[in-house]
N, C-alpha and C positions, 0 to 999 in steps of 0.2 A: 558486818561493819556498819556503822549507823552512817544514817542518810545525813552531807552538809549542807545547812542553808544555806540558802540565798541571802547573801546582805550585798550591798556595795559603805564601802569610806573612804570619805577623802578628809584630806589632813594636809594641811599650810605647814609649812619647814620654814624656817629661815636661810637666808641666798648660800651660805655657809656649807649648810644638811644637803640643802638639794645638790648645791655642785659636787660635796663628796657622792650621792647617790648616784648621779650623774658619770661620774668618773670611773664606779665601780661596775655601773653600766656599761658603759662604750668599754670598758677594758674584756668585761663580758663576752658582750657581742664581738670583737674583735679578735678574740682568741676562742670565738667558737666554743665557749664552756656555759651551763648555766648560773643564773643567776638569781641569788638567795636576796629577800628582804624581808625585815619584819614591820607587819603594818597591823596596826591593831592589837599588838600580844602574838600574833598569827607569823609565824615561819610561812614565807611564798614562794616557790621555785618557780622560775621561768625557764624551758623549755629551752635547747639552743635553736628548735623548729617555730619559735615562738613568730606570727606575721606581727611586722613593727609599721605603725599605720601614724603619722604626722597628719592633723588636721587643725585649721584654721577656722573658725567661726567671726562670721565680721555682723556687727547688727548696730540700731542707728547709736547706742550712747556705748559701747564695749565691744572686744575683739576678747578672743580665744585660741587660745595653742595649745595643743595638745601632746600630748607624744604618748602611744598606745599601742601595747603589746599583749598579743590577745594568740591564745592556745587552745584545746580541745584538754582534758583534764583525761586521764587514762583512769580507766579500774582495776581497783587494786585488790 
């Protein structure tokens, strides 16, 4: 199986994109199933054991919210 790189992207949605994203999230999380998104061209599964981690960054001219869901990747 070939080796995947390492990349990170982020990507701006309009308020629209993100609340449906949003929604199909917490319905996710809520009913304890995983959860599919496509970022990049890229199919992403999150894990229903995924740690979901809310962080705040405050500095002198911007603030930062986050919401981050972070898993261990199994081999396939």
């Amino acid at each position: 199986m070939p080796v995947q790189k390492e990349y990170e992207v982020k990507r701006a949605y309009s308020p629209k994109a993100i609340a449906q994203k949003l929604r199909r999230l917490a319905d996710a999380v809520e009913k304890r199933k995983p959860f599919h998104i496509q970022i990049a061209g890229e199919c992403v599964r999150v894990p229903v054991d995924a740690v979901m981690i809310v962080e705040h960054e405050r500095k002198a001219d911007s603030e930062e919210l986050e919401f981050e869901l972070k898993w261990r990747r199994t081999k396939r």
